[in-house]
VEXTORRO-466964 format. One record per residue: residue number from 1; residue in three letters; x, y, z of N, C-alpha, C in turn. Coordinates in nm, 2 decimals. Layout:
N
+-----+-----+--------+--------+--------+--------+--------+--------+--------+--------+--------+
!   i !  aa !    n.u !    n.v !    n.w !   ca.u !   ca.v !   ca.w !    c.u !    c.v !    c.w !
+-----+-----+--------+--------+--------+--------+--------+--------+--------+--------+--------+
! NUM ! ala !      X !      Y !      Z !      X !      Y !      Z !      X !      Y !      Z !
...
+-----+-----+--------+--------+--------+--------+--------+--------+--------+--------+--------+
% end
This chain:
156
+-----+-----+--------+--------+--------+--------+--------+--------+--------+--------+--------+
!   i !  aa !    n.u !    n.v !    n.w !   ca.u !   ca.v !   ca.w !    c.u !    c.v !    c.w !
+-----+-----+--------+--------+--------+--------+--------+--------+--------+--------+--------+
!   1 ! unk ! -21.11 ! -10.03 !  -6.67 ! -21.01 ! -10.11 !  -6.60 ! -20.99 ! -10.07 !  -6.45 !
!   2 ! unk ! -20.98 ! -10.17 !  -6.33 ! -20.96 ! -10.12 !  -6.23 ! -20.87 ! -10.24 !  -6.15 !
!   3 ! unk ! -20.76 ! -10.16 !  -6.08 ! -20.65 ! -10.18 !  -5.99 ! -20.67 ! -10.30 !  -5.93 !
!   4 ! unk ! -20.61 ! -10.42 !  -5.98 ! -20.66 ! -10.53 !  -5.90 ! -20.51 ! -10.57 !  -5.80 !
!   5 ! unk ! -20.45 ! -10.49 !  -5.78 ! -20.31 ! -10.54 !  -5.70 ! -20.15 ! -10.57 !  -5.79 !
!   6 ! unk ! -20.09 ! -10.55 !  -5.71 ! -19.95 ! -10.65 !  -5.77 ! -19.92 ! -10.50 !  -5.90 !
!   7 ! unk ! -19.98 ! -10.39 !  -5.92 ! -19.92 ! -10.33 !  -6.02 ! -20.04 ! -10.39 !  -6.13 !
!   8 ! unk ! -20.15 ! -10.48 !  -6.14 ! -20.21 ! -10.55 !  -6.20 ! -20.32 ! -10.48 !  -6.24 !
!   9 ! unk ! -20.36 ! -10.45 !  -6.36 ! -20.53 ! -10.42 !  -6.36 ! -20.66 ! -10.51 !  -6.45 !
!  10 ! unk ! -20.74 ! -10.51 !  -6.45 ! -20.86 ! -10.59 !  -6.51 ! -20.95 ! -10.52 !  -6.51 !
!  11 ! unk ! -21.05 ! -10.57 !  -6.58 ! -21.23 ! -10.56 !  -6.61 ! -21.27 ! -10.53 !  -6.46 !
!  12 ! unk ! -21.37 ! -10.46 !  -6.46 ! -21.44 ! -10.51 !  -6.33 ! -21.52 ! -10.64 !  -6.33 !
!  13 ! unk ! -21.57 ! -10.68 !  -6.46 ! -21.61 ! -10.82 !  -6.48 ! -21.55 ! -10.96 !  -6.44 !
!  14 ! unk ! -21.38 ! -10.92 !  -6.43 ! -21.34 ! -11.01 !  -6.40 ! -21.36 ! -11.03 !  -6.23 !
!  15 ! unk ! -21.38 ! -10.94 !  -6.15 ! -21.41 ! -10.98 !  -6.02 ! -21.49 ! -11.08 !  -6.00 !
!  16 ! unk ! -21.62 ! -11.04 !  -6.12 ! -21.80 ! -11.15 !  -6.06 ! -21.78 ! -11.25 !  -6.11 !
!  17 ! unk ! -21.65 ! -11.27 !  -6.25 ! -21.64 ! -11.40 !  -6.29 ! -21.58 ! -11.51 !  -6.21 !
!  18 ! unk ! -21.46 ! -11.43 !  -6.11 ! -21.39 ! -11.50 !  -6.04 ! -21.51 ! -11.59 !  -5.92 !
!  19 ! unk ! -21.60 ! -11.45 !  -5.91 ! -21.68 ! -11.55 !  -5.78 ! -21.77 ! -11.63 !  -5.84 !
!  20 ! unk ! -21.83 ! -11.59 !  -5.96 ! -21.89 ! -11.73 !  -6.03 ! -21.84 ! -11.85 !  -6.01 !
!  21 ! unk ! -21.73 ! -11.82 !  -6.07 ! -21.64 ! -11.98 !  -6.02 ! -21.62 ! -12.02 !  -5.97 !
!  22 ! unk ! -21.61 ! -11.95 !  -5.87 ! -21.61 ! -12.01 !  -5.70 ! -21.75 ! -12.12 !  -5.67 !
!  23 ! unk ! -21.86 ! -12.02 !  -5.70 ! -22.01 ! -12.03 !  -5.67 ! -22.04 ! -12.17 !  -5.76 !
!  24 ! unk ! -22.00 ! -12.23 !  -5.82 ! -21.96 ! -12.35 !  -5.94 ! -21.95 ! -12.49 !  -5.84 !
!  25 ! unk ! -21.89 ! -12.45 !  -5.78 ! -21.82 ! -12.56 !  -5.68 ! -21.95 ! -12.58 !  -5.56 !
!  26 ! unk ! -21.99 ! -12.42 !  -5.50 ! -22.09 ! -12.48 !  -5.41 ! -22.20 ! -12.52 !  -5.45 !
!  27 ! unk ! -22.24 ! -12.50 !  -5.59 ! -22.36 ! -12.54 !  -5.65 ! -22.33 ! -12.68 !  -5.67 !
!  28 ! unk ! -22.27 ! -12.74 !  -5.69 ! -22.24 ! -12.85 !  -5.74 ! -22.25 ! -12.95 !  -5.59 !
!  29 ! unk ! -22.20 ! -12.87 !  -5.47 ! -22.23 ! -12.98 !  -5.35 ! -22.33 ! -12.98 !  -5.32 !
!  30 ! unk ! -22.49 ! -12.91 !  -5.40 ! -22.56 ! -12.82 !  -5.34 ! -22.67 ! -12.89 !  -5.43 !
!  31 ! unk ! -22.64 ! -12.90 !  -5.58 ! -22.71 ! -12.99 !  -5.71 ! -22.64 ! -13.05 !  -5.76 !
!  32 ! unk ! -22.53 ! -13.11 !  -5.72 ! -22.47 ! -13.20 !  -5.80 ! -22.44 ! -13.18 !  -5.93 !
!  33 ! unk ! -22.38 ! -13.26 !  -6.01 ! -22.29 ! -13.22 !  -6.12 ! -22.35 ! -13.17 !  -6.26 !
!  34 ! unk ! -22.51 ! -13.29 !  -6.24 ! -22.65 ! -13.27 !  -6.36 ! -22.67 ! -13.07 !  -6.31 !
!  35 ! unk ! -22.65 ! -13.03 !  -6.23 ! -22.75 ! -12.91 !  -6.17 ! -22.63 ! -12.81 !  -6.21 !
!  36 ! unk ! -22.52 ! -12.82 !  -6.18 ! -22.39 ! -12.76 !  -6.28 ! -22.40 ! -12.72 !  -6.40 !
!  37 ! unk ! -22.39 ! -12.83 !  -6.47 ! -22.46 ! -12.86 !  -6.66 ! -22.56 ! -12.76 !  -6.66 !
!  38 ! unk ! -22.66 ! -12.75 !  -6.59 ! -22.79 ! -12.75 !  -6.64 ! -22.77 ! -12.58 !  -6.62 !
!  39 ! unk ! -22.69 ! -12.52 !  -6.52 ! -22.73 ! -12.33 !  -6.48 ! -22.59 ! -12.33 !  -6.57 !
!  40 ! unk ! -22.51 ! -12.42 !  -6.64 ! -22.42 ! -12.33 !  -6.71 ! -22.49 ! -12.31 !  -6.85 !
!  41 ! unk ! -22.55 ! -12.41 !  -6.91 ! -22.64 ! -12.39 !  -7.03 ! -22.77 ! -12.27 !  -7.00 !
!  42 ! unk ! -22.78 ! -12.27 !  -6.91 ! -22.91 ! -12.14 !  -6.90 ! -22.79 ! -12.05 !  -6.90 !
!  43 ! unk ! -22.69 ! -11.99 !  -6.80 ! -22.61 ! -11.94 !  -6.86 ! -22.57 ! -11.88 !  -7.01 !
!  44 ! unk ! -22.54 ! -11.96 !  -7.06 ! -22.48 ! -11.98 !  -7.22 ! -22.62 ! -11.88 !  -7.30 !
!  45 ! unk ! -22.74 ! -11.99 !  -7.27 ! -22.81 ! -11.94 !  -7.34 ! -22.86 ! -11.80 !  -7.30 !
!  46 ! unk ! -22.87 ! -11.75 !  -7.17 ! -22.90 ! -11.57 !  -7.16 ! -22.76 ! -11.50 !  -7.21 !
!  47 ! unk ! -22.67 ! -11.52 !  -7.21 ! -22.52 ! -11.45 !  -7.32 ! -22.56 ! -11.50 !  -7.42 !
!  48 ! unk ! -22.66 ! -11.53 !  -7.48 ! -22.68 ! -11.56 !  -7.66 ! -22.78 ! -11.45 !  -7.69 !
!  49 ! unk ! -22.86 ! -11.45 !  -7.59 ! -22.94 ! -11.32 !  -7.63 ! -22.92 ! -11.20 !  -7.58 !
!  50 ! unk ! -22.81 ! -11.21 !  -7.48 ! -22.83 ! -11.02 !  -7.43 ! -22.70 ! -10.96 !  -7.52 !
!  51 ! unk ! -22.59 ! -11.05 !  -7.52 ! -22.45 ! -10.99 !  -7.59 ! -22.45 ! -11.01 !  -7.72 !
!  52 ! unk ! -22.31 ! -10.95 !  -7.78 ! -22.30 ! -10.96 !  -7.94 ! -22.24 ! -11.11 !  -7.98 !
!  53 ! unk ! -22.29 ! -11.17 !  -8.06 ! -22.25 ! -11.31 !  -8.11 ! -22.13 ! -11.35 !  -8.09 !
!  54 ! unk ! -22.08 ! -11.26 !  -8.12 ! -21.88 ! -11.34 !  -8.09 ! -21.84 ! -11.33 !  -7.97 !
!  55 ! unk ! -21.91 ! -11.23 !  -7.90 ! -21.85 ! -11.22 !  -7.70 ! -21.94 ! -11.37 !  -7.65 !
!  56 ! unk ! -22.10 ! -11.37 !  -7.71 ! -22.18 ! -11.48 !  -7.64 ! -22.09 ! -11.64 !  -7.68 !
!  57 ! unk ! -22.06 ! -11.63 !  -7.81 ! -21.96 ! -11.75 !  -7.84 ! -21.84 ! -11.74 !  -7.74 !
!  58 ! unk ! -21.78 ! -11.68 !  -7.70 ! -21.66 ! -11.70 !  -7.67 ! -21.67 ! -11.74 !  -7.50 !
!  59 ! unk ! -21.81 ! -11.64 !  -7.47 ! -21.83 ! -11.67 !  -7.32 ! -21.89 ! -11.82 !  -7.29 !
!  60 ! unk ! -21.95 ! -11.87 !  -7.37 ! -22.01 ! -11.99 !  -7.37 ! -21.92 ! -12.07 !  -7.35 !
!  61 ! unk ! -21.77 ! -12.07 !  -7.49 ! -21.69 ! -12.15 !  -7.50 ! -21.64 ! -12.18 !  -7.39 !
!  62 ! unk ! -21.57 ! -12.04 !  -7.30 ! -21.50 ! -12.04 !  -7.22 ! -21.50 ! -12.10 !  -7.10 !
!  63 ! unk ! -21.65 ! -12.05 !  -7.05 ! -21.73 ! -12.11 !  -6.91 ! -21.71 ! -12.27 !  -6.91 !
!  64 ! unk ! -21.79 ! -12.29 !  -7.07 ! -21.78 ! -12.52 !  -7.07 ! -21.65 ! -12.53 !  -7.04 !
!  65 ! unk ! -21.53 ! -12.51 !  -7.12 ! -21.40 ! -12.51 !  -7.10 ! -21.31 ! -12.49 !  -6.91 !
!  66 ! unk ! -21.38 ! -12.41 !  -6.86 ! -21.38 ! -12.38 !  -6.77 ! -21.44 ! -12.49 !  -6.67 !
!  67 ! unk ! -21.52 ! -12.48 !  -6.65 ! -21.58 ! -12.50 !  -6.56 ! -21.59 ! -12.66 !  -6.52 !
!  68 ! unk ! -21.61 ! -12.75 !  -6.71 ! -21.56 ! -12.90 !  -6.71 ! -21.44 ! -12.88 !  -6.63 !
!  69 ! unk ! -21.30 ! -12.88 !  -6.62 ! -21.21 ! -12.84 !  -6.60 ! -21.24 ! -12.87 !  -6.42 !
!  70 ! unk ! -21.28 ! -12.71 !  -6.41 ! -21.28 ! -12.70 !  -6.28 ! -21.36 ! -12.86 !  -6.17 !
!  71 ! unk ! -21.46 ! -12.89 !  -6.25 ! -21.53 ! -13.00 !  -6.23 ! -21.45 ! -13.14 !  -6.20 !
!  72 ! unk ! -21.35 ! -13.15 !  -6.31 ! -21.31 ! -13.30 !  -6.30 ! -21.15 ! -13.27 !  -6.19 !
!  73 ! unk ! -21.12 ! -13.18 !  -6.17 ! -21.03 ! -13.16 !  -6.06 ! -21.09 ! -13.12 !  -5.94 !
!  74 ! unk ! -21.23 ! -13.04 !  -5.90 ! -21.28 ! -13.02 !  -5.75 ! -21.33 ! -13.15 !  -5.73 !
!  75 ! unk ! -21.40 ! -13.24 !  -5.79 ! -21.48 ! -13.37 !  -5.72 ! -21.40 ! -13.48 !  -5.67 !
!  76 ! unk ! -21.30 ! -13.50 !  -5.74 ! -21.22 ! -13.61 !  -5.68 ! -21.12 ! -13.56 !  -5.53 !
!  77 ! unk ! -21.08 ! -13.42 !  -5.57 ! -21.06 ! -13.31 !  -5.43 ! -21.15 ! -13.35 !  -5.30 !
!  78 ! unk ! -21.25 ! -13.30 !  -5.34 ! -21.39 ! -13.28 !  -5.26 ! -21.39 ! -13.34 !  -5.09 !
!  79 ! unk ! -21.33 ! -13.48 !  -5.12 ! -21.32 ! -13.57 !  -4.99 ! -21.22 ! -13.53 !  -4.93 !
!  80 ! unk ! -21.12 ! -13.44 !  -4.95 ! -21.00 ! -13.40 !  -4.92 ! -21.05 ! -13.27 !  -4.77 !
!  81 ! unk ! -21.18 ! -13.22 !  -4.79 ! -21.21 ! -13.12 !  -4.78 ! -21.26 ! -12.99 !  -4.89 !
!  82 ! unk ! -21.35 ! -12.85 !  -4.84 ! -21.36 ! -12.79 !  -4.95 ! -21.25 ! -12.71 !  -5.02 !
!  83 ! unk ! -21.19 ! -12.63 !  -4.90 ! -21.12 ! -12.53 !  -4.92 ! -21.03 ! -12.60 !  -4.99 !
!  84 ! unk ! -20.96 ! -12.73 !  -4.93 ! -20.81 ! -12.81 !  -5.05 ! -20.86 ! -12.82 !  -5.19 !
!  85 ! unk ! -21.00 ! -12.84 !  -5.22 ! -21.07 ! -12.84 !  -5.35 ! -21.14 ! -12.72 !  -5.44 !
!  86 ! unk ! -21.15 ! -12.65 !  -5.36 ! -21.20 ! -12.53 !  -5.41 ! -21.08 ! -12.43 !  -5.46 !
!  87 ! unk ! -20.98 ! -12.43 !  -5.41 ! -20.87 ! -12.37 !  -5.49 ! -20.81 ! -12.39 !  -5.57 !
!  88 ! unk ! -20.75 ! -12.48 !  -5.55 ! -20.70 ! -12.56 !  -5.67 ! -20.79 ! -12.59 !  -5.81 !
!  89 ! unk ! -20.87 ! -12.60 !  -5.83 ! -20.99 ! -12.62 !  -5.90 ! -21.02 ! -12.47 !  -5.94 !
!  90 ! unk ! -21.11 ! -12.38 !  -5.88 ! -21.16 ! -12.24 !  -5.94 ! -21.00 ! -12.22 !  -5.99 !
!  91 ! unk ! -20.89 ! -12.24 !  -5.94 ! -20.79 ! -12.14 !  -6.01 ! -20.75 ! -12.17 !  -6.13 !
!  92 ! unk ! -20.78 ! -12.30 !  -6.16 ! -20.75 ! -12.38 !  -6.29 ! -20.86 ! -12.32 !  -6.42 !
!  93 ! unk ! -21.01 ! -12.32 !  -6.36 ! -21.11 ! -12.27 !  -6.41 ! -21.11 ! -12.14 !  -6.42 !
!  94 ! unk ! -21.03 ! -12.01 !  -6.37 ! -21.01 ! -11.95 !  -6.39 ! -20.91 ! -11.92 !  -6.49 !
!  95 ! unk ! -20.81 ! -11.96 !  -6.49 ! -20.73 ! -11.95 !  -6.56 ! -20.74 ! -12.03 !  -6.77 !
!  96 ! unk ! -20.81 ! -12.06 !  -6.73 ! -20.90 ! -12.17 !  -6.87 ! -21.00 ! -12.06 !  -6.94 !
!  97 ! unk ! -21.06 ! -12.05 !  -6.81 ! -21.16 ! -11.93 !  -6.87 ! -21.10 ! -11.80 !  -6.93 !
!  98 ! unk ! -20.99 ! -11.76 !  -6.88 ! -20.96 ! -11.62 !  -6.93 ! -20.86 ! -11.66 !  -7.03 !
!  99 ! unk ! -20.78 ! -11.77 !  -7.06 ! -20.74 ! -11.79 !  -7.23 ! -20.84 ! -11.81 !  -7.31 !
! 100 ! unk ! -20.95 ! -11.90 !  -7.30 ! -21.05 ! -11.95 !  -7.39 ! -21.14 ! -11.81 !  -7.45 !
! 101 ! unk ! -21.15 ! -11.74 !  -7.35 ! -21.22 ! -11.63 !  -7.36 ! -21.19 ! -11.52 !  -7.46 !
! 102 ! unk ! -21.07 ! -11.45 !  -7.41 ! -20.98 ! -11.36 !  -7.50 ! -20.91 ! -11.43 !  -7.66 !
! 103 ! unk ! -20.88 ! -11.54 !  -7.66 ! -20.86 ! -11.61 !  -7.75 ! -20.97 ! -11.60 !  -7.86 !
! 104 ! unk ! -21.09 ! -11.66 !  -7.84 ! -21.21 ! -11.68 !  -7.90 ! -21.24 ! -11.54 !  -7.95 !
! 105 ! unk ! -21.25 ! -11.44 !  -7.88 ! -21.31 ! -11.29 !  -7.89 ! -21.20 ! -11.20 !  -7.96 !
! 106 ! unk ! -21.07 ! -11.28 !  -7.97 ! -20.97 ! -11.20 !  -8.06 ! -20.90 ! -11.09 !  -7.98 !
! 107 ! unk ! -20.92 ! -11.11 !  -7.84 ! -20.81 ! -11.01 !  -7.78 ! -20.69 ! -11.05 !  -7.75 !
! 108 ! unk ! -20.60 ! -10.95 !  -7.70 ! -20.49 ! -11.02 !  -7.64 ! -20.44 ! -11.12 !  -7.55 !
! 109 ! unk ! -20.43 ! -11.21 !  -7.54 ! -20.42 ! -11.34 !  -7.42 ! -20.35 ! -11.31 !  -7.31 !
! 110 ! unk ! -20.17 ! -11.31 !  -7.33 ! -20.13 ! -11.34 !  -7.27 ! -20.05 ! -11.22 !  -7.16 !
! 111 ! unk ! -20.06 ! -11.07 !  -7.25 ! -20.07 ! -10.93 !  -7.21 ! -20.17 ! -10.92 !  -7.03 !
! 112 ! unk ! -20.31 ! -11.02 !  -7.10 ! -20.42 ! -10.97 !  -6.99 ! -20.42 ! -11.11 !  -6.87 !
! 113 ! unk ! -20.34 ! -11.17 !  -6.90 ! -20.36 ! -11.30 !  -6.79 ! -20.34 ! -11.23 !  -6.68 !
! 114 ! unk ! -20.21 ! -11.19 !  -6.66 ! -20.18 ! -11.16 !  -6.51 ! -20.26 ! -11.09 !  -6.39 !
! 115 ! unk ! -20.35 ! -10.97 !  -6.49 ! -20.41 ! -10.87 !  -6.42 ! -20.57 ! -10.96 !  -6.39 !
! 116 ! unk ! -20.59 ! -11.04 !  -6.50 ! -20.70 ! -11.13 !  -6.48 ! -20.72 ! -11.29 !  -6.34 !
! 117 ! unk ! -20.60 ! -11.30 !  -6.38 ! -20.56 ! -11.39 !  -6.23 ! -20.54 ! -11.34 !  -6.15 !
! 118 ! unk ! -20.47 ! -11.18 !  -6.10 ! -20.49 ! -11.14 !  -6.01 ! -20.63 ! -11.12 !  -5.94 !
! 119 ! unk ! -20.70 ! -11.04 !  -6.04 ! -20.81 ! -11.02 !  -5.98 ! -20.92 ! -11.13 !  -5.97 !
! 120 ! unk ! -20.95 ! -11.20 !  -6.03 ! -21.02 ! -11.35 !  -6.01 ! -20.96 ! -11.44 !  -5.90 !
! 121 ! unk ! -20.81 ! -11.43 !  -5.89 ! -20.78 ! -11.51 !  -5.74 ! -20.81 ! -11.38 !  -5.61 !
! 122 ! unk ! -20.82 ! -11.30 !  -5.63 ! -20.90 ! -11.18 !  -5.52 ! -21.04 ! -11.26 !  -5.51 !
! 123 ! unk ! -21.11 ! -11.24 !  -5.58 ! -21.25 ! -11.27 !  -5.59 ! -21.28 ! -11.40 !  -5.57 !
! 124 ! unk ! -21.15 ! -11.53 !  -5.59 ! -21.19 ! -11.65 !  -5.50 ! -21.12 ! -11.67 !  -5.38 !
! 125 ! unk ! -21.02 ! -11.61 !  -5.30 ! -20.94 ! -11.59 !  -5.21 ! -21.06 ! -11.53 !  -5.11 !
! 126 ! unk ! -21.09 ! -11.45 !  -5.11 ! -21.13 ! -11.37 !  -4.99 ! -21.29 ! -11.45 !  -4.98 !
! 127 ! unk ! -21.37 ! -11.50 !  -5.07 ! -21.47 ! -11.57 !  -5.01 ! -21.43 ! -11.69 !  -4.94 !
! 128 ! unk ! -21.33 ! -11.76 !  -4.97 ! -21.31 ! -11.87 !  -4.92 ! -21.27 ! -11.88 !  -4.77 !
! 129 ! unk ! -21.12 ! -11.76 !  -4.79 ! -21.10 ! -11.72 !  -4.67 ! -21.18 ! -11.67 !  -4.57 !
! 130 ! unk ! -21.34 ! -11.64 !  -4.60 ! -21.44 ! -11.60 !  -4.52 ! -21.48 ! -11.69 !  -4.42 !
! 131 ! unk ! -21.55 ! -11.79 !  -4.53 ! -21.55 ! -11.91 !  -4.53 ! -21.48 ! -12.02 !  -4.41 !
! 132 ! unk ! -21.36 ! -12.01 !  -4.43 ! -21.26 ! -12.06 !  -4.34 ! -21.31 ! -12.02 !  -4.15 !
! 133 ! unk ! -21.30 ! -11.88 !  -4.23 ! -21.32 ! -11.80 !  -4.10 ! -21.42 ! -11.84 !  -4.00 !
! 134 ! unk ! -21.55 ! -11.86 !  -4.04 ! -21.66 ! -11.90 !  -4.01 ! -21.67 ! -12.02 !  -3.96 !
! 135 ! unk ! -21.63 ! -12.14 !  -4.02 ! -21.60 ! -12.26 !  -3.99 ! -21.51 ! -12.23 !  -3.86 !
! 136 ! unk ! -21.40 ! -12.16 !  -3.80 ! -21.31 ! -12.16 !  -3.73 ! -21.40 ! -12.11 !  -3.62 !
! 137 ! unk ! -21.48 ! -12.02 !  -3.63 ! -21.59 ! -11.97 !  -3.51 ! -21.70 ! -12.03 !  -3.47 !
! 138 ! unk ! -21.73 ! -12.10 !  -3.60 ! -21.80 ! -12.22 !  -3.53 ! -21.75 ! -12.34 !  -3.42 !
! 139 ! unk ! -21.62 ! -12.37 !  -3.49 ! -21.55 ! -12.50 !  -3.44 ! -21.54 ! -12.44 !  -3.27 !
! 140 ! unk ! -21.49 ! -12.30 !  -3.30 ! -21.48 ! -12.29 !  -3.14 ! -21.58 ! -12.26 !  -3.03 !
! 141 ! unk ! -21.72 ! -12.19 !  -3.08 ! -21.80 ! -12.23 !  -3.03 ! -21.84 ! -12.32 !  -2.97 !
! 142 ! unk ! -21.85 ! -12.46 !  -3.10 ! -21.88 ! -12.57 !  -3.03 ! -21.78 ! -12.59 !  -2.89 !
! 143 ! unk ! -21.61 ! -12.59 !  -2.94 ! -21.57 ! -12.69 !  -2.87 ! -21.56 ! -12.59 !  -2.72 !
! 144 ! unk ! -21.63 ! -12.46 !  -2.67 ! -21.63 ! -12.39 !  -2.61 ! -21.79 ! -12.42 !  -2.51 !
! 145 ! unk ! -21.85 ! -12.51 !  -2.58 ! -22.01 ! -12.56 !  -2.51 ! -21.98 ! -12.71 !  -2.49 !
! 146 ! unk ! -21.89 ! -12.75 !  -2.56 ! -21.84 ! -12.86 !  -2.54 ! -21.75 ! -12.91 !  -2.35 !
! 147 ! unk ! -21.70 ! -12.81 !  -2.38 ! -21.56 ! -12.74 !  -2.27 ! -21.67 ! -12.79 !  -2.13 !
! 148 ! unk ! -21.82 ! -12.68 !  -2.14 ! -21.86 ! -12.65 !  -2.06 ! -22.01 ! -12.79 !  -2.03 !
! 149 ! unk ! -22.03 ! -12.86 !  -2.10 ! -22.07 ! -12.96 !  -2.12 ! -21.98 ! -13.11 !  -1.99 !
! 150 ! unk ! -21.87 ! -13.08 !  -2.02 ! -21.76 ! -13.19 !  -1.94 ! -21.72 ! -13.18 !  -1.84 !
! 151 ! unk ! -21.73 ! -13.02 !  -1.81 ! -21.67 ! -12.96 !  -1.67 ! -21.80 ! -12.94 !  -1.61 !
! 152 ! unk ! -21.93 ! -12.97 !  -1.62 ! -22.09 ! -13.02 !  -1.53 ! -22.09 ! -13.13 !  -1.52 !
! 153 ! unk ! -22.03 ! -13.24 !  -1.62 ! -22.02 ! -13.36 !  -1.60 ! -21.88 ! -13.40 !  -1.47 !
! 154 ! unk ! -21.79 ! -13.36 !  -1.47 ! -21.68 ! -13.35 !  -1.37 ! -21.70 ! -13.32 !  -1.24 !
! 155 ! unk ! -21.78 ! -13.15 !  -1.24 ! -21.82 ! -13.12 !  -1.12 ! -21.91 ! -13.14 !  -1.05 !
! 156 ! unk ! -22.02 ! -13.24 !  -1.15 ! -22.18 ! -13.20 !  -1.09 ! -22.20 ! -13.36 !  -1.05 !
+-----+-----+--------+--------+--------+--------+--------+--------+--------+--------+--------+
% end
């Protein structure tokens, strides 16, 4: 277990799941919805062969559960922008995924939500917010060759 904030702790697994989820959404702007399907079933099926049957069931369950989910609330988002769609969405799929999961596998549910949402909204929070970031230094870039673009046209 490790210190995910808020007094909160989790898996370290739950970090890579959080950004899977995340990575769900860019795949999908990236291969579309068929290309989604298609790496969650390859998915499913390498947890059928590396883990023990009842974790690979539950992970499998979880993910479809999840990730449909996250699916039919990011696309209709989407046009909104990503970031309005990408949160609202992974957090939903997050939160799907870690009942379906613990449920299925016979652990405790509602004991491990909080430390599991903490840490899974860590792991989609800070890429996005990257994300954001980047876009903002782009924008100003441009509008900074832009600037200088208008002010040759003015003075020249």
């Amino acid at each position: 277990m490790v210190p995910v904030g808020f007094g909160q702790h989790a898996t370290a697994g739950t970090l890579l799941a959080g950004v899977a989820l995340m990575i769900r959404n860019v795949l999908q702007d990236r291969l579309g919805r068929i290309g989604v399907v298609a790496a969650v079933l390859a998915g499913s099926l390498l947890s059928a062969l590396i883990a023990a049957p009842g974790l690979a069931l539950a992970s499998a369950a979880a993910v479809a559960v999840a990730e449909l989910a996250d699916m039919a609330l990011y696309t209709p988002l989407r046009r909104h922008g990503w970031a309005r769609a990408v949160l609202p969405a992974t957090l939903l799929g997050a939160l799907l995924d870690t009942v379906v999961f613990l449920r299925i596998a016979g652990l405790p549910v509602w004991t491990a939500v909080p430390g599991q949402m903490v840490g899974k909204g860590w792991a989609i929070a800070v890429p996005v917010l990257l994300a954001l970031l980047g876009r903002i230094r782009r924008l100003r870039t441009w509008a900074a060759g832009a600037r200088r673009v208008l002010h040759g046209w003015v003075t020249g």
